[in-house]
C-alpha positions as CSV (number, residue, x, y, z in Angstrom):
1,X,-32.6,5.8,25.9
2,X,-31.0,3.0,27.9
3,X,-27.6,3.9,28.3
4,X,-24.5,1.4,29.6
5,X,-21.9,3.1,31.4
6,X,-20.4,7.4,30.8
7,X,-18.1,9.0,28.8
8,X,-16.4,12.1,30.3
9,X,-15.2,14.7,27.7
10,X,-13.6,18.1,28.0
11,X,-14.9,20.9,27.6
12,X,-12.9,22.5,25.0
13,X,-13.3,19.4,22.6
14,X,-17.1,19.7,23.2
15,X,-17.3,23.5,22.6
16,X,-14.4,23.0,19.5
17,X,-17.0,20.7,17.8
18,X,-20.0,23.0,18.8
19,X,-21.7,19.9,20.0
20,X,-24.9,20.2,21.4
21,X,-25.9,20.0,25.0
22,X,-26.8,16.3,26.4
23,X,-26.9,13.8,28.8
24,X,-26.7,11.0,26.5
25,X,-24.4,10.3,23.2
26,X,-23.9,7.3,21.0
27,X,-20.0,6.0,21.1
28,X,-18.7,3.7,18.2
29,X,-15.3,1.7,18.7
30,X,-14.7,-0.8,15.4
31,X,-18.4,-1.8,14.3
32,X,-19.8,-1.6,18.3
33,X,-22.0,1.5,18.9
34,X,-23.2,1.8,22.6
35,X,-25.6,4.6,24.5
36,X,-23.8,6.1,27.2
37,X,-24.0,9.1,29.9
38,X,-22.1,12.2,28.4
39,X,-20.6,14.1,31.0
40,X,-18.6,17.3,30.5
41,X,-15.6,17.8,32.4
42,X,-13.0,21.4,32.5
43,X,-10.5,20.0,34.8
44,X,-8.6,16.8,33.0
45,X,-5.5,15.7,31.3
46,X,-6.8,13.5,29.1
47,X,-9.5,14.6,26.4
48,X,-12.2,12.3,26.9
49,X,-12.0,8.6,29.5
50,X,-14.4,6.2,29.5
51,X,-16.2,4.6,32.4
52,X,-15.2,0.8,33.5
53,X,-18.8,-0.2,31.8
54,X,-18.1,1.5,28.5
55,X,-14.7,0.2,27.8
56,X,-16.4,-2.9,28.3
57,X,-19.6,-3.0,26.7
58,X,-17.5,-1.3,23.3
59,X,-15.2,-3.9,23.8
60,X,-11.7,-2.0,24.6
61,X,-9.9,-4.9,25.8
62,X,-6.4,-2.8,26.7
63,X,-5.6,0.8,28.2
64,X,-4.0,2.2,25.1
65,X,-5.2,6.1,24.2
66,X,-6.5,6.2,21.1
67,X,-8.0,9.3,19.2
68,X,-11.6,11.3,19.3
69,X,-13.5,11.8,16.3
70,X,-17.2,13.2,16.1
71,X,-19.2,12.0,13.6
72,X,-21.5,15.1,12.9
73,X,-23.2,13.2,9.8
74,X,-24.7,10.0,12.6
75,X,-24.2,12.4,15.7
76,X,-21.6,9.7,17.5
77,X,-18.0,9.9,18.9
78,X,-16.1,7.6,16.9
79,X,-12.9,6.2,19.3
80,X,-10.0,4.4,17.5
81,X,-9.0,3.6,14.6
82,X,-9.2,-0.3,15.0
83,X,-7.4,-1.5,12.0
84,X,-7.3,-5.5,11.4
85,X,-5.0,-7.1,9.6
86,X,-6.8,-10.1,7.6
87,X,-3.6,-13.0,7.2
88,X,-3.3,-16.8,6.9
89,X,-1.1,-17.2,10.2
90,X,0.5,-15.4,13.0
91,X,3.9,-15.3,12.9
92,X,5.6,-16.9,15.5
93,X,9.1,-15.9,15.1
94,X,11.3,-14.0,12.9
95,X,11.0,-14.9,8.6
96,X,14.0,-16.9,7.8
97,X,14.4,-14.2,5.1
98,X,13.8,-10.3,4.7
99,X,11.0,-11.3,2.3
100,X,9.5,-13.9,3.4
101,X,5.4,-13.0,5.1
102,X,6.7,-14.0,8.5
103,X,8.9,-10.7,8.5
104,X,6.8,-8.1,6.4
105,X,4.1,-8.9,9.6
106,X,6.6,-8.5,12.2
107,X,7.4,-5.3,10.8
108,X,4.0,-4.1,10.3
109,X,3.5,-4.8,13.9
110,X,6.6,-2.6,14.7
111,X,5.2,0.2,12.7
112,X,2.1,0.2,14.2
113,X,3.3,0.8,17.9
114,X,4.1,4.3,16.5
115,X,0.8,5.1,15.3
116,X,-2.2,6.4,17.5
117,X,-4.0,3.6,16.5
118,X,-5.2,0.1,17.3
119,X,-3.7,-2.4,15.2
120,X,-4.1,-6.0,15.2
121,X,-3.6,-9.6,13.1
122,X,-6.4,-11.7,12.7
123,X,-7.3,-15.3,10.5
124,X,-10.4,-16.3,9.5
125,X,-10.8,-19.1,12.6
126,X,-10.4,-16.1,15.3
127,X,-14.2,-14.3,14.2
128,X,-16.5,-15.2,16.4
129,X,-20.0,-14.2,14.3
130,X,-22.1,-14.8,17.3
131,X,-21.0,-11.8,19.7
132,X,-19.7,-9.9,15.9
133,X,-16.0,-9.9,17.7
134,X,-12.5,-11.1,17.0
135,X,-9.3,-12.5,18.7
136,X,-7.2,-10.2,17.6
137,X,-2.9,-10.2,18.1
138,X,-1.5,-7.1,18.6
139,X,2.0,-6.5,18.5
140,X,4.1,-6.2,21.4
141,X,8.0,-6.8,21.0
142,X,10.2,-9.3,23.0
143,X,10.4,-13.3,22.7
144,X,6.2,-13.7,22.6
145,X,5.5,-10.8,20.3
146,X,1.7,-11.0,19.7
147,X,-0.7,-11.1,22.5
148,X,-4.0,-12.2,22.3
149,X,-7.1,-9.8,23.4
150,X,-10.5,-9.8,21.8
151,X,-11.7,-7.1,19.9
152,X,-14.8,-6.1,17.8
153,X,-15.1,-6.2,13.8
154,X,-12.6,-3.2,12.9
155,X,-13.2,0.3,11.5
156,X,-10.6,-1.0,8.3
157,X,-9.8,-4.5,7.2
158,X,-6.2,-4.2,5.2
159,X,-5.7,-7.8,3.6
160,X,-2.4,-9.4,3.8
161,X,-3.3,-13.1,2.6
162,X,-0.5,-13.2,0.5
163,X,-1.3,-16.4,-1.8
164,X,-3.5,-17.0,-4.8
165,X,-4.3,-20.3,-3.4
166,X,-5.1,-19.2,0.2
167,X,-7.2,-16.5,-1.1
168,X,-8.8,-19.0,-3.2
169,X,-10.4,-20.4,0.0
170,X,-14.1,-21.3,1.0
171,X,-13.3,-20.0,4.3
172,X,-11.6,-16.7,3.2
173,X,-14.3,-15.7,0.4
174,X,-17.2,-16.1,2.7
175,X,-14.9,-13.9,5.4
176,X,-14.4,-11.7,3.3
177,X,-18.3,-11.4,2.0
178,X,-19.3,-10.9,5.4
179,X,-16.9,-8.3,7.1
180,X,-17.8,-6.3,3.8
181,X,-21.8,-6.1,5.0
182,X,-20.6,-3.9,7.4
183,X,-22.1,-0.3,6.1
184,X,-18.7,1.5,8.7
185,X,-16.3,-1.0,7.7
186,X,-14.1,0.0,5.1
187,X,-11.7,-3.4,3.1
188,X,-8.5,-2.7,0.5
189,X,-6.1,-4.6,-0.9
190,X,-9.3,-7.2,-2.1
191,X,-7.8,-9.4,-4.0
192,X,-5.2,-10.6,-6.7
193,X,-5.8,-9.9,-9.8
194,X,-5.6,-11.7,-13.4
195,X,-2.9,-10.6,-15.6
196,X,-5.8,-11.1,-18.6
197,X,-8.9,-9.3,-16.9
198,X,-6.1,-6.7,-16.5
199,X,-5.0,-6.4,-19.9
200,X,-8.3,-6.3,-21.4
201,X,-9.9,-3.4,-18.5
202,X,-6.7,-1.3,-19.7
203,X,-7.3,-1.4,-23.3
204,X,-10.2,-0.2,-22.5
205,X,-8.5,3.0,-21.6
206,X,-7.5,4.7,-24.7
207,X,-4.9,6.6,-22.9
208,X,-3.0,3.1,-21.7
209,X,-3.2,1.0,-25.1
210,X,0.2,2.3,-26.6
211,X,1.8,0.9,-23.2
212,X,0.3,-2.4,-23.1
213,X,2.1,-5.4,-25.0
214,X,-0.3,-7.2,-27.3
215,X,-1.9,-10.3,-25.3
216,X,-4.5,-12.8,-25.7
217,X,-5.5,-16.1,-24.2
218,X,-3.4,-18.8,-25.3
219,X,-5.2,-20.9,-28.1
220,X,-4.0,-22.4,-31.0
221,X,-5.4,-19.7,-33.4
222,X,-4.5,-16.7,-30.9
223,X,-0.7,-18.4,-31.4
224,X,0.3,-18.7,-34.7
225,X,-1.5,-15.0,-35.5
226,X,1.0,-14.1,-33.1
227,X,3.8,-16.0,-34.1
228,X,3.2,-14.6,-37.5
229,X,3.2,-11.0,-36.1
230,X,6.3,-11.2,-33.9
231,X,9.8,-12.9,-33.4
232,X,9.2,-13.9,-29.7
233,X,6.3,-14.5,-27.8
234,X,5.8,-14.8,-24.0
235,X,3.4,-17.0,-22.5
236,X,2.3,-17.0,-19.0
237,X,-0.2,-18.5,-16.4
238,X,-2.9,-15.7,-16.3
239,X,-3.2,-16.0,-12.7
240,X,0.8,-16.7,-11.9
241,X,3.5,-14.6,-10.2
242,X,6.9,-15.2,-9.0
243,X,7.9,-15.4,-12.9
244,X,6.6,-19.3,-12.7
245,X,5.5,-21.1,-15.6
246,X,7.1,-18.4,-18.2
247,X,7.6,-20.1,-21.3
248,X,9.6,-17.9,-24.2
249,X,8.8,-19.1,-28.0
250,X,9.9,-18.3,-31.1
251,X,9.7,-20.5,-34.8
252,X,13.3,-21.6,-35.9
253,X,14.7,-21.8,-39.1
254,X,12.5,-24.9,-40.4
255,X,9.6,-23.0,-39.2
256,X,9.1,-25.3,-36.5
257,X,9.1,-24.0,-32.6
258,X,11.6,-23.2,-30.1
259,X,11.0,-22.6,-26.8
260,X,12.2,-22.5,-23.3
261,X,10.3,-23.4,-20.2
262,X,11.0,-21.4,-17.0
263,X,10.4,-23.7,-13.9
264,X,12.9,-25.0,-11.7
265,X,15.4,-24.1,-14.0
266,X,15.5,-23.4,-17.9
267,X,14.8,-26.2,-20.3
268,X,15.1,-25.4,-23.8
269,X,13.1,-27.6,-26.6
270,X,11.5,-27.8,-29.9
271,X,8.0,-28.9,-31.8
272,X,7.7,-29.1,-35.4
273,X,4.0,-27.4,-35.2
274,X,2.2,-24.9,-33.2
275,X,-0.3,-28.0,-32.4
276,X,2.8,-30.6,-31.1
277,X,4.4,-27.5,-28.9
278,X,0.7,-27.4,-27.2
279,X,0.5,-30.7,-26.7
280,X,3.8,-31.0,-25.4
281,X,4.0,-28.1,-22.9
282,X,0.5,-29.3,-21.7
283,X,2.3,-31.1,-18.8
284,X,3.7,-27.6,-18.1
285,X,0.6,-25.6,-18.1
286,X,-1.7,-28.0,-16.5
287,X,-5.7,-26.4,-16.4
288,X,-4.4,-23.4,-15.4
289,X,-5.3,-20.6,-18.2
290,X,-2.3,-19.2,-20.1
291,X,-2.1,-15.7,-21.7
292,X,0.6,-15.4,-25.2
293,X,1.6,-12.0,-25.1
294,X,4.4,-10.0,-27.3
295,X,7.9,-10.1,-26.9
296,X,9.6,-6.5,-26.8
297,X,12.6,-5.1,-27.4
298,X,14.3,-3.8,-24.4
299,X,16.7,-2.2,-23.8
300,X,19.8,-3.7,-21.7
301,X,21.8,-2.5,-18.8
302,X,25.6,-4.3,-18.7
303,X,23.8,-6.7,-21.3
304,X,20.9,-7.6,-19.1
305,X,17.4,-7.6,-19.4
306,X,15.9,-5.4,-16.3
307,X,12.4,-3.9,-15.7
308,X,11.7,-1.4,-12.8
309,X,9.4,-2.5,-9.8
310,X,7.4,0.7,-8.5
311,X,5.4,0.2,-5.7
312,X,2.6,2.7,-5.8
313,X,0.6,3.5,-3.0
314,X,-2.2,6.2,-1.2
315,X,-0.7,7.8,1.4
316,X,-2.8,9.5,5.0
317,X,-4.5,11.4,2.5
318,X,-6.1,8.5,0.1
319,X,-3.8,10.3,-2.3
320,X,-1.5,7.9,-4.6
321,X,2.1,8.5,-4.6
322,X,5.2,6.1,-5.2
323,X,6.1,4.6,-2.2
324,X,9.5,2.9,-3.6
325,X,11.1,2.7,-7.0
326,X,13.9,-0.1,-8.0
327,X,15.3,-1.6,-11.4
328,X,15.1,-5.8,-11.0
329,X,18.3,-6.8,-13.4
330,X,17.9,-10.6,-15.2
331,X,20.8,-12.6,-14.4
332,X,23.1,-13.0,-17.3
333,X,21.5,-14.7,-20.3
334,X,17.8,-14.6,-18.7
335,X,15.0,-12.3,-19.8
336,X,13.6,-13.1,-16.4
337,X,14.1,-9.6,-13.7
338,X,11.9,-12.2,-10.7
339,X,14.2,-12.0,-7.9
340,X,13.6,-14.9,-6.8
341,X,14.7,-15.9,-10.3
342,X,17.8,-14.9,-9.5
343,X,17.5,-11.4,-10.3
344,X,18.9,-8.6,-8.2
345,X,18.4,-4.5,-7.4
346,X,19.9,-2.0,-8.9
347,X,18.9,2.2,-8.2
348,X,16.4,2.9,-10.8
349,X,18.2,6.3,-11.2
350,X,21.7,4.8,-11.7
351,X,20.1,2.2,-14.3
352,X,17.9,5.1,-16.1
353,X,20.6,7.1,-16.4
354,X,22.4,5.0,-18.6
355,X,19.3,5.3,-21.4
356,X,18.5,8.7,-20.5
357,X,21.6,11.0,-19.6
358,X,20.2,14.1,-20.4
359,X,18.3,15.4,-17.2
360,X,15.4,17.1,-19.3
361,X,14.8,13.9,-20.8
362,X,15.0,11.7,-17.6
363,X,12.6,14.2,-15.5
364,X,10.5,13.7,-18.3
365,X,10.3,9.8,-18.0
366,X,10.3,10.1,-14.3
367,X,7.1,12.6,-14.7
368,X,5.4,10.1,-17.6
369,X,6.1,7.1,-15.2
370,X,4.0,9.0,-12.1
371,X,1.7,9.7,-14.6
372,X,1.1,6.0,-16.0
373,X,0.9,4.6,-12.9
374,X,-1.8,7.1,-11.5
375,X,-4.0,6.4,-14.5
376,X,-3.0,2.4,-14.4
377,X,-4.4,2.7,-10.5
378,X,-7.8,4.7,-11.2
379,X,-8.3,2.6,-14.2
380,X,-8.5,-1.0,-12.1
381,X,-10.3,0.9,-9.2
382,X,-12.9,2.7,-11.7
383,X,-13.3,-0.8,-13.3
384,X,-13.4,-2.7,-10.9
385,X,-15.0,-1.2,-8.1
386,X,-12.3,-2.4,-5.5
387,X,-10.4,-0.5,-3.0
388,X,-6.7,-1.2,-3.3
389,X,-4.0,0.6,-0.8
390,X,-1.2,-0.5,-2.9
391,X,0.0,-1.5,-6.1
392,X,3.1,-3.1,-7.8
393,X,4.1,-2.4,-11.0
394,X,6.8,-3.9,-13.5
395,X,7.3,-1.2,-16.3
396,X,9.5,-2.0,-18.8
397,X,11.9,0.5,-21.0
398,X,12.5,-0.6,-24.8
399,X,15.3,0.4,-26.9
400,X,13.6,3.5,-28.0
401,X,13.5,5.0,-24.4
402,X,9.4,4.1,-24.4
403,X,7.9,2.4,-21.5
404,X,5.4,-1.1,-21.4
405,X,3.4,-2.1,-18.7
406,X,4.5,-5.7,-18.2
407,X,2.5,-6.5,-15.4
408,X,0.2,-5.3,-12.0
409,X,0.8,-6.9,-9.0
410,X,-2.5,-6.2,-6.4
411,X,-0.8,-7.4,-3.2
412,X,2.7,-6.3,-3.4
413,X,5.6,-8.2,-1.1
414,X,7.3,-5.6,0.7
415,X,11.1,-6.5,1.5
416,X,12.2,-5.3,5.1
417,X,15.6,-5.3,4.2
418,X,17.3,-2.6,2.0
419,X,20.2,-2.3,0.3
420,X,19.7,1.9,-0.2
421,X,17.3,3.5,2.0
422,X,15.6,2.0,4.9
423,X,13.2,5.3,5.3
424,X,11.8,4.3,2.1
425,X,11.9,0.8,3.0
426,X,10.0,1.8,6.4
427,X,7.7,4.4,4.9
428,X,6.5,1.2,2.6
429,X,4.8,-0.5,5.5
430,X,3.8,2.4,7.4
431,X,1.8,4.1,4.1
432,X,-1.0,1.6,4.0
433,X,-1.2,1.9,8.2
434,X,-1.3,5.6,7.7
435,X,-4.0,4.9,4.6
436,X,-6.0,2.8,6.6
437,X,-6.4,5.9,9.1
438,X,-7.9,7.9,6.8
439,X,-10.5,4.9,5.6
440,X,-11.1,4.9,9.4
441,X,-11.9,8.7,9.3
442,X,-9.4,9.9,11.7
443,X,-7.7,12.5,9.2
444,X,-10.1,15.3,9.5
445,X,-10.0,18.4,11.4
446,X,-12.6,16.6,13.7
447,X,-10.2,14.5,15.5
448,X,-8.4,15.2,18.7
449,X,-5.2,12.6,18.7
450,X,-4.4,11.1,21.8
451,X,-0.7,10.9,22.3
C-alpha cells in the first residue's frame, strides 16, 4: 500500500477503540481519503498529529484541532467535521439590518468559532471539479472577516441560498447534483418548497387534513366552487413568500367580486364576474401559478389578525425540537402577520394566553403544537425524500381555540436580533451547526474531541 506521509495516535485512543495493530491506516478529511504510516505514540498532548505530508495531501489548509473519529464500518479515521456552507455571496460587511442574509452569515460564522469543527462559506464559482476542492471562507472576526484557504468537498453541505430565484439557477442545480454524488457527503436544507406540492403531500396524511385550509390551484372552476363554499378566499403565488402577491376575495352584494391586492401597498377593487376578476388581476399574477385557498376565522389579539412563527429544527442528536416560538401581529386593519408587511412580535405565551387562560388547556395546545409540527416535518421528509435541518412554520389559531397550518417555510430567515431572548436567538444558528455534526458523524461515542 503506497502510503503519503504518518499519522501519530496515542495509545489510549488506539486501545479505547480496540483497533487493530498496523503500520498503515486510511485517513478521511471532507471527501479526501489518503494512505498513511500509523504510528502509535504514549507520550503526547495532543491525541493524534499529523505529518507535514498528510495535512497536505488531505488538504488541511490551517492548524486548527479538530476531532478523531474511527470509522469501524470502512476501517478509516475520519478528522473533522468540514461543514460548508453553500450561499450566493460572501458577505463583506455587516447587513444593513438584523435580518437581512449579510448578518444571519456573519453570525453563523461567529457561532462556528465555538464549535470543534471546521466551518466554511462557499458559492458555486469557488469548486474547482478538477482537484474535487473548494475555496472555502472561514470566519475570522475583525475588519476582513473571512479568509480565504482551500479545502476539499465537505463532510456536510448546509444550504443557505436564501432566494427562490437564485436557487432556480443552472449553475446552482447542477452544484447541487454533483456535491450530492458524493456516497460520505451528507446535504439539508435542499430546497424551497411549493406551498401546493405541500398541501397536497399533507392531505395525504390523514392525521394533518383537519389542520390544513382547503386549497387548490387557481382556475376558474376551482374559484367559484370556492367562492360558493366560503365568504373569503385567499389566493397566493404557489411558489411566493414574504406575503407578496396575496390577493383577499370575496363576492359583494350584487354578487360581483371584491378584492384587495397586496403589493406595494393595498389596492382594493372590484369585477362583476369570476372571469373579468381573472382577467383583471392577470397583470398581478403574471405566469407564476396561483393557489385559492380558504379564508378562516381567526381569532384576534387587540383586534389584530396574528399567526405564530415556530421555527422547528433537529438538534446534535438529528432529533426535532422547537428552536424558537413567536406570535407575528397584522398591523391594524391587515390580515397580513409578514413582518416585513409591517407586522411585529409579540411572546407567543403572552398572545396565547389571551385565548387560552386556563393552564391545562394551554399545555395542551402547547403539547398539540410540538406534536403537529413533528408529524408536519416527517411527513415532507417521508415524502419527499429530502433532508431538511430546519423548518418554519405559520400556524394559525381560529376562534374556536383550533389550530391551521397556513404555511411551511423550508429555508427559514433567522433574525439576529431579539427583542426577548438572545440564547434562543443564538441557539437558532448554532442548532443546524450542531446538526450538521452529527450528519458529519462526530456524535458517537467513537470520537475523541479536540479542544
Amino acid at each position: 500500500m503506497q502510503t503519503f506521509g504518518e499519522i501519530i495516535v496515542r495509545e489510549d485512543y488506539i486501545l479505547k477503540l480496540a483497533l487493530s495493530e498496523r503500520e498503515c491506516i486510511s485517513v478521511r478529511y471532507g471527501q479526501n481519503v489518503i494512505n498513511a504510516k500509523l504510528k502509535v505514540t504514549k507520550n503526547s498532548t495532543k491525541v493524534y498529529s499529523l505529518s507535514t505530508k498528510l495535512r497536505n495531501q488531505l488538504g488541511i489548509s490551517n492548524r486548527k484541532q479538530l476531532s478523531i473519529h474511527y470509522n469501524e464500518r470502512n476501517d478509516y479515521l475520519h478528522i473533522g467535521p468540514t461543514i460548508g456552507i453553500l450561499v450566493k455571496s460572501i458577505p463583506a460587511k455587516e447587513g444593513l439590518s438584523s435580518t437581512s442574509t449579510n448578518s444571519e452569515l456573519i453570525f453563523l460564522g461567529q457561532v462556528s468559532l465555538s464549535l470543534n469543527a471546521q466551518v466554511f462559506l462557499f458559492r458555486p464559482i469557488d469548486v474547482d471539479w478538477s482537484n474535487n476542492a473548494i475555496k472555502g471562507y472561514a470566519y475570522i472576526g475583525g475588519v476582513n472577516k473571512w479568509t480565504a484557504s482551500v479545502y476539499p468537498i465537505p463532510d456536510v453541505v448546509y444550504d443557505r441560498v436564501t432566494s427562490r430565484r437564485s436557487e432556480s439557477q443552472y449553475q446552482i442545480k447542477e452544484l447541487k447534483n454533483r456535491l450530492c454524488e458524493f456516497e460520505n457527503l451528507r446535504y439539508f436544507n435542499p430546497g424551497f418548497l411549493d406551498k401546493l406540492d405541500v398541501h397536497n403531500l399533507l392531505s395525504n396524511n390523514e392525521a394533518l387534513r383537519t389542520y390544513l385550509p382547503e386549497t387548490y390551484e387557481l382556475n376558474e372552476y376551482n374559484l367559484e366552487y370556492m367562492l360558493n363554499k366560503y365568504p373569503i378566499l385567499y389566493l397566493k403565488p404557489s411558489a411566493g413568500s414574504l406575503g407578496m402577491g396575496i390577493i383577499i376575495v370575496k363576492r359583494n352584494e350584487a354578487g360581483g367580486l371584491k378584492y384587495s391586492i397586496r403589493s406595494n401597498g393595498k389596492i382594493n377593487k372590484s369585477a362583476e364576474s369570476i372571469a373579468v376578476f381573472l382577467k383583471k388581476t392577470q397583470v398581478y399574477r403574471g405566469s407564476k401559478i396561483y393557489l385559492v385557498q380558504q379564508g378562516l376565522n381567526f381569532a384576534k389579539y387587540k383586534g389584530s389578525a396574528f399567526d405564530i412563527r415556530i421555527i422547528f429544527q433537529k438538534d446534535g442528536k438529528g432529533e426535532w425540537l422547537i428552536g424558537k416560538k413567536f406570535v407575528r401581529v397584522a398591523p391594524t386593519g391587515s390580515s397580513i402577520t409578514n413582518l416585513s408587511r409591517g407586522g411585529h412580535v409579540e411572546l407567543s405565551q403572552k398572545v396565547l394566553k389571551t385565548i387560552f387562560p386556563a393552564r391545562k388547556e394551554m399545555k395542551a395546545t402547547q403539547d398539540k403544537l410540538y406534536k403537529l409540527c413533528l408529524e408536519i416535518a416527517n411527513s415532507i421528509e417521508d415524502s419527499t425524500r429530502g433532508n431538511f435541518g430546519e423548518l418554519g412554520f405559520d400556524i394559525g389559531v381560529d376562534k374556536n381555540g383550533d389550530l391551521w397550518l397556513i404555511e411551511v417555510n423550508s429555508k427559514p430567515r433567522k433574525t439576529t436580533d431579539s427583542e426577548y431572548s438572545r440564547t434562543i436567538m443564538k441557539e437558532t444558528f448554532r442548532r443546524p451547526l450542531e446538526y450538521a455534526i452529527f450528519l458529519a458523524g462526530f456524535a458517537s461515542k467513537n470520537n475523541i474531541n479536540i479542544i
